[in-house]
C-alpha positions as CSV (number, residue, x, y, z in Angstrom):
1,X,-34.5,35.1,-28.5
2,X,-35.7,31.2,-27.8
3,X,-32.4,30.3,-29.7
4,X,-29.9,32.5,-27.7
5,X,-31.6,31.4,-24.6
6,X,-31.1,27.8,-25.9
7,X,-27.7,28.5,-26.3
8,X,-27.2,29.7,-23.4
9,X,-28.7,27.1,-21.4
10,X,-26.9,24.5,-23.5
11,X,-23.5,26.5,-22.8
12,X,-24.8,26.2,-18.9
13,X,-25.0,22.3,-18.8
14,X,-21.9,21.9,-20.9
15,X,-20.0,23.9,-17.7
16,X,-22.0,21.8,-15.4
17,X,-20.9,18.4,-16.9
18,X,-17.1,19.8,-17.4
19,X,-17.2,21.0,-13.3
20,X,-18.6,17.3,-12.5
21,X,-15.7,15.8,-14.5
22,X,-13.6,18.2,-12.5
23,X,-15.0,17.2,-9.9
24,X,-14.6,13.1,-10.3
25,X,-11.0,14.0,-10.8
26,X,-10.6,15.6,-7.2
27,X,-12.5,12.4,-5.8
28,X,-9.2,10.8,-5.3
29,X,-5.9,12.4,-3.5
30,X,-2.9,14.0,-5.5
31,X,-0.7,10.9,-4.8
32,X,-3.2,8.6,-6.1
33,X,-3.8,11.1,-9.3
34,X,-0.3,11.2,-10.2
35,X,0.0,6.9,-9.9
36,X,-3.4,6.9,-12.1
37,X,-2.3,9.0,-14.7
38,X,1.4,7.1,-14.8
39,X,-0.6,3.9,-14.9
40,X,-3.1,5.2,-17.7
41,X,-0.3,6.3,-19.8
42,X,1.8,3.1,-19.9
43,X,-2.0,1.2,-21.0
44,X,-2.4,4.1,-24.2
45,X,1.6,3.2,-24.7
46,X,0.4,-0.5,-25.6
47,X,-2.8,0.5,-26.9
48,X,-0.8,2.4,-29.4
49,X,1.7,-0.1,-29.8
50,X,-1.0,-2.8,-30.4
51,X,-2.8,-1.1,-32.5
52,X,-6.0,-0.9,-30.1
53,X,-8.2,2.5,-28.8
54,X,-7.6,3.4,-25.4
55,X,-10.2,5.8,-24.8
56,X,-12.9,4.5,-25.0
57,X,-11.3,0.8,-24.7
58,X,-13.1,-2.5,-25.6
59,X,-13.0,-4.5,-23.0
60,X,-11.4,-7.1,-24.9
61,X,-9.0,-4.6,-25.1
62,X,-8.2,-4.3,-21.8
63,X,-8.6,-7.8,-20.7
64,X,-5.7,-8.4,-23.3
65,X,-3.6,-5.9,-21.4
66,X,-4.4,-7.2,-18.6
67,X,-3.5,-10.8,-19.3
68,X,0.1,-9.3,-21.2
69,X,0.9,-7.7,-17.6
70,X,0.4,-11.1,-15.9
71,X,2.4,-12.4,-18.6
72,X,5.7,-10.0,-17.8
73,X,5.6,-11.1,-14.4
74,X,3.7,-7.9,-12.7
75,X,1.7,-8.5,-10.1
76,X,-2.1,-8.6,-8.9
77,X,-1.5,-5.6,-6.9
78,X,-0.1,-3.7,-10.2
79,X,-2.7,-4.8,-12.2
80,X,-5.5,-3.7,-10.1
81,X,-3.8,-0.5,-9.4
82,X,-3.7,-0.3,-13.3
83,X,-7.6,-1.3,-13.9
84,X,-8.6,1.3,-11.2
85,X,-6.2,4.0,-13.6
86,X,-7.8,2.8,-16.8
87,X,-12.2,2.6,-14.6
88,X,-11.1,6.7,-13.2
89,X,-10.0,8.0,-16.9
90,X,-13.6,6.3,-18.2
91,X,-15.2,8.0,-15.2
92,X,-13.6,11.1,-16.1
93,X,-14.3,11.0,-19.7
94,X,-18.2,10.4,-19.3
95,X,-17.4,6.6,-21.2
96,X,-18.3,3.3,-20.0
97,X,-16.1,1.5,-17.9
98,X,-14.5,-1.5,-19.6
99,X,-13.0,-3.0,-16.7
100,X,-17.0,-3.8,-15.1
101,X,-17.5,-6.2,-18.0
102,X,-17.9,-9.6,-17.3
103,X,-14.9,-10.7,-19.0
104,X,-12.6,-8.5,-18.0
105,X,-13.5,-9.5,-14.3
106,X,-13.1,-13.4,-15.2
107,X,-9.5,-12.3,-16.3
108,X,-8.8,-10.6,-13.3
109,X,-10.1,-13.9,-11.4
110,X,-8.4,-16.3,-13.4
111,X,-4.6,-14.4,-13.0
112,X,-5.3,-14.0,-9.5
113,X,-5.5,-17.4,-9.3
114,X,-2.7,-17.9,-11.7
115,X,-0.4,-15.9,-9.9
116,X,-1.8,-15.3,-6.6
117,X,-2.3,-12.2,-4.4
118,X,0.0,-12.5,-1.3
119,X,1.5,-9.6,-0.9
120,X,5.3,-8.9,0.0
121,X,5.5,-6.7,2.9
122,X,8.3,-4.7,4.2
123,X,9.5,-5.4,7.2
124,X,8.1,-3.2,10.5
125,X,11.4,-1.2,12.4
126,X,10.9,-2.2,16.1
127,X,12.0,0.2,19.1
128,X,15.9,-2.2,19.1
129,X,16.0,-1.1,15.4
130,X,14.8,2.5,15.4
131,X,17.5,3.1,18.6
132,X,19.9,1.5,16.5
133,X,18.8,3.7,13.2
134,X,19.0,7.0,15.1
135,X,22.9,6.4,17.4
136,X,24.1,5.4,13.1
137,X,23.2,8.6,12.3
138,X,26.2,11.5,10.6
139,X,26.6,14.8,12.8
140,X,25.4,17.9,11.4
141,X,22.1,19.0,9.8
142,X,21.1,15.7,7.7
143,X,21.8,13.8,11.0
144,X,19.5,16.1,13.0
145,X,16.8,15.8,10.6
146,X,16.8,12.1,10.0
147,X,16.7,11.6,13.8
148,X,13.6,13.9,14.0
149,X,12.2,12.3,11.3
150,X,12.5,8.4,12.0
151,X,11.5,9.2,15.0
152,X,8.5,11.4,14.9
153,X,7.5,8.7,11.8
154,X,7.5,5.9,14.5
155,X,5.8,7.4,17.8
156,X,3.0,9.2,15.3
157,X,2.8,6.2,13.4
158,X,2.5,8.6,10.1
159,X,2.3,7.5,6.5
160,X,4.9,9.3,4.4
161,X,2.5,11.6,3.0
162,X,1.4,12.5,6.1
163,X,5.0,12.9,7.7
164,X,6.2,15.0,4.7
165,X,3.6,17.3,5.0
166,X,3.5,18.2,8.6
167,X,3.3,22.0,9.0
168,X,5.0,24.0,12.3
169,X,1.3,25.4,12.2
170,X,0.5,22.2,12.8
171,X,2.3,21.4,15.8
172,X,0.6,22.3,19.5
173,X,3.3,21.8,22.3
174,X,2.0,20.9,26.0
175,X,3.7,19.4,28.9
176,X,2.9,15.9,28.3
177,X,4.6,16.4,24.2
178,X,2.7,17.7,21.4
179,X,0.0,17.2,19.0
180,X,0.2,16.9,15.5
181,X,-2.9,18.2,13.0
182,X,-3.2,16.1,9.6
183,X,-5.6,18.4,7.7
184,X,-6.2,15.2,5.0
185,X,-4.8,12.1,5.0
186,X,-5.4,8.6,3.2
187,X,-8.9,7.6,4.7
188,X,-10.1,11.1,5.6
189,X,-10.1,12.5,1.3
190,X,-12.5,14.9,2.3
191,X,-10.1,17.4,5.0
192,X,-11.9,16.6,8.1
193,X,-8.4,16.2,9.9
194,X,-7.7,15.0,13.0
195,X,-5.0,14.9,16.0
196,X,-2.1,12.9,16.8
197,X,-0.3,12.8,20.5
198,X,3.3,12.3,20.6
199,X,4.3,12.2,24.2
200,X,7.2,13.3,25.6
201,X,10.1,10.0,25.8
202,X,12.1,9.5,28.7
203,X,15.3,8.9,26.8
204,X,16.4,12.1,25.8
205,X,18.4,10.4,22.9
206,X,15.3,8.9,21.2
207,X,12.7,11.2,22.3
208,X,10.5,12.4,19.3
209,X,9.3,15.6,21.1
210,X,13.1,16.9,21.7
211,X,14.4,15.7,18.0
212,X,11.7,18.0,16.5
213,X,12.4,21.0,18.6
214,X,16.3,20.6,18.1
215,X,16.0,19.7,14.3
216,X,13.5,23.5,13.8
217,X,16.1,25.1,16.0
218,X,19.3,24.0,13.6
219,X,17.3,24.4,10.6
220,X,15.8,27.7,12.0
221,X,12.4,26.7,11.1
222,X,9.6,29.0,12.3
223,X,7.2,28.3,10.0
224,X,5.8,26.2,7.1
225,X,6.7,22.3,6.2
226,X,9.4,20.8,8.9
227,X,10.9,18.3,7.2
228,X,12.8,20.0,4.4
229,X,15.6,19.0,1.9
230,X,19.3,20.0,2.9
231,X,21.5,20.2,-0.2
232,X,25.4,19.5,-0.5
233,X,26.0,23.1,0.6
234,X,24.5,22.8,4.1
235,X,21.5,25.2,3.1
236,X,18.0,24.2,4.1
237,X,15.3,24.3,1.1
238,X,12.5,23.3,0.5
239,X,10.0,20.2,1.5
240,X,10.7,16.7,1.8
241,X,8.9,14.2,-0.5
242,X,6.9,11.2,0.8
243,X,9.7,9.3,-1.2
244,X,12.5,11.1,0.6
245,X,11.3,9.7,4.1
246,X,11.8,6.3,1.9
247,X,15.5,7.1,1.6
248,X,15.8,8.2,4.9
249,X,14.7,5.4,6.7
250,X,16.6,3.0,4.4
251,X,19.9,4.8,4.7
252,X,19.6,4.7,8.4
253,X,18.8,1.1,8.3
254,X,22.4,0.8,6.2
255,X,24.6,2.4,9.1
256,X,22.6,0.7,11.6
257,X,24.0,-2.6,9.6
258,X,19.8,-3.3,8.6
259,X,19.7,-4.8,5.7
260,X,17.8,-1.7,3.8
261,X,16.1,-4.0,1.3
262,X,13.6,-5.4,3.9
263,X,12.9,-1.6,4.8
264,X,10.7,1.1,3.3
265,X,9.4,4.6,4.6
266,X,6.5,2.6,5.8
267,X,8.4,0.2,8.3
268,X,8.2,3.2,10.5
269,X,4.3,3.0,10.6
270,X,4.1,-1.1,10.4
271,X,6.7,-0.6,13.0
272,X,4.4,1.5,15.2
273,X,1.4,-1.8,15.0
274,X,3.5,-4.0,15.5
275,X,5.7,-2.9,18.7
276,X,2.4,-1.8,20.1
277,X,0.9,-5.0,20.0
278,X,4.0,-6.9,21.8
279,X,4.2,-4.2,24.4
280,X,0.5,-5.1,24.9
281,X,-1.4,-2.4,23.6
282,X,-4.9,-2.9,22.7
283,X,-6.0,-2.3,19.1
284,X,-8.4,0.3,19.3
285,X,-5.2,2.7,20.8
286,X,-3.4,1.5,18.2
287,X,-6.0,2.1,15.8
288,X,-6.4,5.9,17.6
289,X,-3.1,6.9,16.6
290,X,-2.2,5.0,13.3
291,X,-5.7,6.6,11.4
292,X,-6.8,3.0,10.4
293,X,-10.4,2.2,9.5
294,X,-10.0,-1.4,8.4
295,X,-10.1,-4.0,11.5
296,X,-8.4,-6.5,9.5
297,X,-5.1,-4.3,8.4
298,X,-4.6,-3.6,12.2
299,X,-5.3,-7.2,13.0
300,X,-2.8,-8.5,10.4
301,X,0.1,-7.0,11.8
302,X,-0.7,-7.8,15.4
303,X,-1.6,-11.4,14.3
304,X,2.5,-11.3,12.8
305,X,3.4,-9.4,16.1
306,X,1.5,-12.3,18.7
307,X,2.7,-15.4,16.7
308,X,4.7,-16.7,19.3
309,X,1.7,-16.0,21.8
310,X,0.7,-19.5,23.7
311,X,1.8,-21.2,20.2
312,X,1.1,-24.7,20.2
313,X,4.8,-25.8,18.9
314,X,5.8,-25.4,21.7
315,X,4.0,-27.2,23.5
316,X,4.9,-30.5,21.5
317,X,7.7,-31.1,23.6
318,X,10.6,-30.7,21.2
């Protein structure tokens, strides 16, 4: 009797430790899963390759990864996104992390040095651009889509994720425009959700509230996702991709004669910041609408946006 109840207790806290694993796993959002795992598998790839362990990894180990990414030219930003892979599949595992030890942090320190952080940013689509994006744009269904898309993107200042997944449940319409629910989103992992305003534009070419209705009324979209793939045939299918919106804004940007290099699905949201601040709007209504929580993210793009503000060349007399 004491054995089977043993057992049973030790069968209990075996479950227990499994659901807390689970549960470190759904700590972090799909997206950010899916980028982990990718980045995990191409560290077991070398590991394999080198002849090292991956799981549990020396830190030697992975400081010697580290330093072989440096070496191929990647950058700090893909190395850290890779040591934050290789700390969440020790986490998951119940192992040490290898990436807290000392040495592995002096690596990190010493190729960020090296190298540098400085980030290469994509360029923000201002209101000139996004008119220009939206007149470029083919007739039919693809045309009416992009249009709502780009921009809905801009005026909500929406992350791809967040643009991709918008719901028609989702959506309240009232006389000033509409309201957009994002049940979970970037900085709010744990689906507390929260509004967006999109008012109603005076130009009924580039008006947001207008290109959504007409885009569900060609698509015949009553319900579910809004932004939805159209294939070669004409027929509407199923959801967009945060990647998609990528592709949409960057083909836009090519008939608007943009060069689409400079441009990702993310200009529409850096575009949002940054037309904001030159139009004069104060960074705690920016901050409202874009979701941000960091001050100095905000602050950054306004700082790019105001550079001309009472700047001292020009005052040299040149």
């Amino acid at each position: 009797m004491t054995k089977a109840l043993a057992k049973t207790d030790t069968d209990k806290g075996l479950a227990l430790v499994a659901r807390a694993k689970d549960y470190i796993a759904d700590s972090v959002a799909d997206n950010t899963k899916r980028g982990y795992a990718s980045d995990f598998r191409q560290f077991s790839a070398w590991c394999q390759s080198s002849g090292f362990q991956c799981l549990p990894a020396d830190p030697a180990t992975v400081a010697a990864y580290f330093s072989s990414m440096a070496d191929s030219g990647k950058k700090p930003s893909t190395i850290d996104r890779a040591r934050a892979a290789i700390k969440m599949a020790h986490e998951t595992a119940g192992a040490a992390d290898p990436t807290s030890h000392k040495h592995v942090k002096l690596t990190l320190k010493g190729i960020r040095r090296t190298v540098g952080t400085a980030k290469t940013k994509k360029s923000p689509v201002l209101t000139t651009d996004v008119r220009a994006m939206v007149a470029s744009l083919p007739a039919g269904l693809i045309g009416v889509r992009d249009r709502a898309l780009i921009l809905v993107g801009f005026a909500g200042a929406f992350r791809r994720s967040e643009l991709a997944g918008i719901a028609v449940e989702h959506i309240e319409h009232t006389a000033e425009g509409i309201k957009v629910f994002l049940p979970k989103s970037k900085t709010d992992q744990e689906g507390q959700g929260r509004y967006v305003g999109i008012k109603r534009g005076a130009n009924p070419a580039t008006c947001p509230v207008r290109a959504l209705a007409a885009w569900c009324e060609a698509a015949g979209i009553a319900s579910g996702p809004i932004f939805r793939r159209v294939d070669r045939h004409g027929k509407v299918r199923e959801a967009i991709t945060p990647q998609s919106v990528t592709l949409v804004v960057k083909r836009a940007a090519v008939a608007a004669g943009l060069d689409s290099a400079k441009y990702s699905g993310h200009s529409l949201r850096a575009g949002f910041v940054t037309q904001g601040a030159l139009n004069g709007a104060s960074e705690t209504n920016i901050m409202r609408q874009t979701g941000h929580t960091s001050h100095a993210t905000v602050r950054g793009y306004i700082r790019i946006a105001n550079i001309f503000e009472d700047n001292v060349s020009g005052m040299l007399g040149l």
